[in-house]
C-alpha positions, 0 to 999 in steps of 0.5 A: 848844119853840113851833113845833117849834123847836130850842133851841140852847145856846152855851157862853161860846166859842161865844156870842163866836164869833156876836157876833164873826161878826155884829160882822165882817160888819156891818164888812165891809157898812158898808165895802162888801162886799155883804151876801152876801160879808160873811157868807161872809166871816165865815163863812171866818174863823170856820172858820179861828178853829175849826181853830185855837181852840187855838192863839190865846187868847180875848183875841187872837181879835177882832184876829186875826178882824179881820186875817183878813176884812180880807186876806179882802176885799182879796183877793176885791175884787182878784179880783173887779177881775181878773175884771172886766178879763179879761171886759172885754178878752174880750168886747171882742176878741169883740164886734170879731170878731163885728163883722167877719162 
């Protein structure tokens, strides 16, 4: 080991599971999401596709993956809109109110 580095090994599932990571939220960045929402993203799904590694075969994981960041990011944009808005309603009223004094 150079630099008091640790070696991890990865098993074949564990090795498709990063490429699949990396391969999503590159995906999510070039259609918008920030660099930091994207691999949160990624991440979120990869603990969902560990919880239920058992349940979905190896050759459905990329589409599920997929389906699952894109629901995902579509409900964090939605979110982050509502946010927006109700910050903008709020602080509009508030900027009136203060304008009154």
């Amino acid at each position: 080991m150079r630099g008091g580095g640790v070696t991890l090994e990865l098993d074949g599932f564990e090795q498709m599971l990063v490429v699949l990571a990396r391969e999503v939220s590159y995906y999510l960045h070039k259609n918008g999401a920030s660099r930091e929402d994207a691999e949160d993203i990624a991440q979120d799904a990869l603990v969902k596709i560990i919880k239920t590694s058992n349940i979905i075969p190896p050759s459905d994981m990329r589409a599920w993956l997929y389906k699952v960041v894109i629901n995902h990011f579509r409900d964090m944009y939605r979110w982050k809109k509502r946010y927006a808005e109700i910050l903008e309603e709020n602080f509009a009223t508030f900027d009136e109110k203060v304008a009154e004094f």
